[in-house]
N, C-alpha and C positions, 0 to 999 in steps of 0.2 A: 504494500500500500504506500502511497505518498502522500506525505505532511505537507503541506503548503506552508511559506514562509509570509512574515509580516511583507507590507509593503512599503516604498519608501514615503507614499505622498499620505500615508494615512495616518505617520505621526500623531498627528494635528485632534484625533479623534477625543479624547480625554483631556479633562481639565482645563475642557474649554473657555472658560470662566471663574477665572479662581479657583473656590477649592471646591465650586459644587460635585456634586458626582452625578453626569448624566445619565437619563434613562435609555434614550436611543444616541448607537455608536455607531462609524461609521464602519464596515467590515473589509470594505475594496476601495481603491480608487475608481472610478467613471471605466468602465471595456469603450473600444473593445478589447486593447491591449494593454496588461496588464506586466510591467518590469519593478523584479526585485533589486534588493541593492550588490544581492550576488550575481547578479546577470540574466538570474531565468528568466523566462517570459513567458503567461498564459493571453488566456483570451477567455471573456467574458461578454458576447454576444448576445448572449439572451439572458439577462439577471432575472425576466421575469418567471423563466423555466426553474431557474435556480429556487425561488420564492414558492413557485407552486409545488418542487421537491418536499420542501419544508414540511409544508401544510400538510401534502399527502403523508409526507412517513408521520406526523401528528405526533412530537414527541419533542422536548424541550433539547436544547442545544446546551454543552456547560460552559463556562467561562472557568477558568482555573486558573493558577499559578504557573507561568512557563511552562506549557503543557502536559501539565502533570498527566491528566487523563491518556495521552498518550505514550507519555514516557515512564511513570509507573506504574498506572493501571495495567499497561500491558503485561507488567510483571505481575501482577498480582498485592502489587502494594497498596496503601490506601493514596485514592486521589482527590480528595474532596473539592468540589466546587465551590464558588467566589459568588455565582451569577448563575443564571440560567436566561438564556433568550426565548424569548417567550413568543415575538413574533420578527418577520423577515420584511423589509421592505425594499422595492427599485425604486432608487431616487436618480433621474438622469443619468441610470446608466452603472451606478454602485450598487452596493448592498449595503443596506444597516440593518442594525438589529436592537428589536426591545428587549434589555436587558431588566430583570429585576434582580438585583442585589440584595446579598446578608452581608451581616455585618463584617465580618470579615475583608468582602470585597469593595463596599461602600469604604471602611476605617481607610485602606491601602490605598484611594486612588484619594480621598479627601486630604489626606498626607502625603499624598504625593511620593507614595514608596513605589509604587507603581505609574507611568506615565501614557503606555504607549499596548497598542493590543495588537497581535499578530494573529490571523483568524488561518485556521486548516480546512483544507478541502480537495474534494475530490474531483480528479480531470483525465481526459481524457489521454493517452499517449502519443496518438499519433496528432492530433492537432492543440494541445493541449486546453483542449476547452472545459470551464472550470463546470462541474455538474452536478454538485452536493456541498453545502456546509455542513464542515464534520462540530466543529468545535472553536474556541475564541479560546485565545491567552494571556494574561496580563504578561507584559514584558518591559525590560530596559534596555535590551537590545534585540531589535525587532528583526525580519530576516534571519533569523539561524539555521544553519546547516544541519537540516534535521532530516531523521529515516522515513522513509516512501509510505505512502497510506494506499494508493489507487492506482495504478497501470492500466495502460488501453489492452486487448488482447490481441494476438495478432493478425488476428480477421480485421481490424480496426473499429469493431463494435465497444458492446460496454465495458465499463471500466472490470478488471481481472484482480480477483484477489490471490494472493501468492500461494503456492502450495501449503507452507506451514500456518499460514492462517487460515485456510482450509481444514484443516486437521484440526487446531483450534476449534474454528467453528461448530465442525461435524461434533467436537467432545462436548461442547456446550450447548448440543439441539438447536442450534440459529443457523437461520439458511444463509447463503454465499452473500447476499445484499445486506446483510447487519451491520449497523454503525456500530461506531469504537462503543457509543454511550449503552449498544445492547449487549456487547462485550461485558464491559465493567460491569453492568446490573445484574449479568449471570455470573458471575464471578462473584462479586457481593452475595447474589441471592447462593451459592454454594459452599460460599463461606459460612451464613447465618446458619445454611441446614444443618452443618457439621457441627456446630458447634450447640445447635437442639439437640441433636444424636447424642453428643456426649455431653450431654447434661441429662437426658434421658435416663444414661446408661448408668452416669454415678448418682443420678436422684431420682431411683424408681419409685412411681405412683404406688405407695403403701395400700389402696385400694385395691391395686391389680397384682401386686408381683407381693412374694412372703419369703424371706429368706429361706435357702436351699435346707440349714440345720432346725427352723422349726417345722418346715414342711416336712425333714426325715423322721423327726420326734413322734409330729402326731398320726402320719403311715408306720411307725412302728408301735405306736400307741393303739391304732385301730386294727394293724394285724395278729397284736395281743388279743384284744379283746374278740376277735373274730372269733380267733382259736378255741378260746374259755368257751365263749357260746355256741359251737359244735360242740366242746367236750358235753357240754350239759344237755347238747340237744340228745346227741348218743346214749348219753344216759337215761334221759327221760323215754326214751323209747325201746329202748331195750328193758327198761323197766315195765312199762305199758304192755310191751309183745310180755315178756315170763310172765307176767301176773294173767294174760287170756289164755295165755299156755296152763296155768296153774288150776284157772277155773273153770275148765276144756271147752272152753269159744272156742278154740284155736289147733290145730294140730300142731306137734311141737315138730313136725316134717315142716311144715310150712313159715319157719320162723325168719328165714333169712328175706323171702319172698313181700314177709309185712314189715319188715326190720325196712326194706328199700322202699316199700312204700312209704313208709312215716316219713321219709328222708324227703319228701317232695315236698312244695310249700301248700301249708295248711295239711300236709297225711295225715302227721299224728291226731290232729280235731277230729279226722273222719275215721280213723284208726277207732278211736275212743267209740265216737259213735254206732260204729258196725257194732264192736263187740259191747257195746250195752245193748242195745237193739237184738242180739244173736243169743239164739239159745246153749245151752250144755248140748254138745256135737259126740261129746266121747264120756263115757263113763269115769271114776277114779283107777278104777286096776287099769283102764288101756295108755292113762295116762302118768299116774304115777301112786305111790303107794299112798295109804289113808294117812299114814304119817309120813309126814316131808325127809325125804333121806337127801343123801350127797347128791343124789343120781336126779332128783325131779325138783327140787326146791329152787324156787328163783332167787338169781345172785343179787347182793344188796348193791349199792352203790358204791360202794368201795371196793368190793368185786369185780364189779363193773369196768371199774376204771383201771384194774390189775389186767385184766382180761385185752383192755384196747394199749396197755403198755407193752406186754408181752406178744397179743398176736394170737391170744387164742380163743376159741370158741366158745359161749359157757357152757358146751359137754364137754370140752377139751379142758376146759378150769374143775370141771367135778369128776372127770378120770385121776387125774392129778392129783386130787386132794382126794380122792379113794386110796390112789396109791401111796401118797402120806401116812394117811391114818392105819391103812394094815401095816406100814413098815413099822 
């Protein structure tokens, strides 16, 4: 891209009356030819093209300090603006522009720290005809040998942006015709993201996010307590089946069969209810003796719980404890 440099006859433009600080500046000398004090030459044929530019892209122009906007915005640094042009006008043949000032940019030219404005823009290559105001600069030495903003391409149509601000662009989602000012704005606005992100990241919304160690506490809290409440469901239903086994609802063949029924949600309710509902199916001798021995008595709860430690059946718990008692 190429930077346009100050002009020699547009000194004149600030401070035009003591120390006020004007609203409209002058940005050109009169086209159609247009000489710097290093020797280049444009051309400015149609200012009023230049103005309707403006309008169209609808987007304020900066004024800066010695072209900050393009010398380290482009870096990434900060470039803050003095001014902002607000609007464009062809007076005989120049351009000026409505500048509205902060205080910054009003303090520097009513002080006279600043005199002189050097305005950038975009032109053609091969005839150098001027065809965008990019930006405006306070300066003290107007004309500087500055790096290229806009080239013609060599078909001699529109202005060509250079390969690496291509690449630029493309990584910033702005198409090939973006001004410096939408550069720096996505720059800024990528700046602000990153640093939401990491403010995010070190100050999580205590509504949504819970530290990694109390969230492992109460998942080991609640896989505690899961546990307990199978061990009791186990119990309670192995208790419920020996007791219909005991009072012959039930066949003691058929114990494992209602043991997985209980196990479903709500079994055991209906468990309970079958066998009130169900009559005596088996006599006492088919089922166990008149008096509760090792071999037919239902195992308590702490039996129970011996039974699902070990892995055994409770006829495999009352073999066992036969073979105890005769040793």
């Amino acid at each position: 891209m190429t930077q346009a440099n100050s002009i020699t006859t547009i000194a004149l433009a600030l401070n035009a009356e003591g120390d006020s600080v004007p609203d409209w500046i002058q940005l050109t000398p009169p086209g159609p030819h247009l000489t710097g004090r290093d020797g280049r030459q444009w051309r400015l044929t149609n200012p009023d093209a230049v103005v309707a530019e403006f309008a169209r892209n609808r987007a304020d122009l900066p004024v800066d300090f010695e072209h900050a906007t393009q010398v380290k915005g482009a870096k990434g640094d900060a470039a803050p603006a003095v001014g902002w042009i607000k609007e464009l006008e062809a007076r005989n043949g120049a351009i000026w522009g409505r500048v509205e000032w902060n205080d910054a940019g009003r303090n520097s030219i009513a002080s006279k720290g600043y005199r002189y404005v050097s305005p950038v823009f975009t032109f053609t290559k091969a005839a150098k005809e001027i065809s965008k105001m990019i930006s405006a600069g306070l300066t003290n030495q107007p004309n500087l040998e500055l790096a290229a903003l806009n080239t013609e391409d060599r078909q001699g149509g529109a202005d060509e942006v250079l390969p690496m601000n291509k690449a630029i662009l493309e990584a910033l989602g702005l198409p090939e015709n973006a001004s410096d000012l939408d550069v720096v704005t996505a720059i800024n606005k990528m700046k602000t993201d990153e640093a939401t992100a990491r403010n995010r990241a070190e100050n999580p919304d205590s509504g949504k996010f819970i530290p990694r160690a109390d969230y492992d506490l109460a998942m080991n809290k609640l896989s505690a307590f899961e546990t307990a409440e199978k061990e009791r469901q186990d119990e309670a239903i192995n208790t419920a089946v020996g007791a219909a086994i005991e009072a012959g609802k039930i066949a003691p063949s058929s114990r494992d069969y209602h043991v997985a029924a209980c196990r479903s949600e709500g079994g055991l309710e209906k468990f309970q209810q079958l066998v009130d509902a169900s009559p005596v199916i088996a006599a006492d001798s088919e089922l166990r003796d008149k008096t509760p021995t090792a071999q037919n008595k239902a195992l308590s709860p702490d039996e129970l719980a011996i039974c699902r430690q070990m892995g055994l059946t409770p006829e495999e718990f009352h073999a066992a404890q036969a073979e105890t008692e005769e040793s």
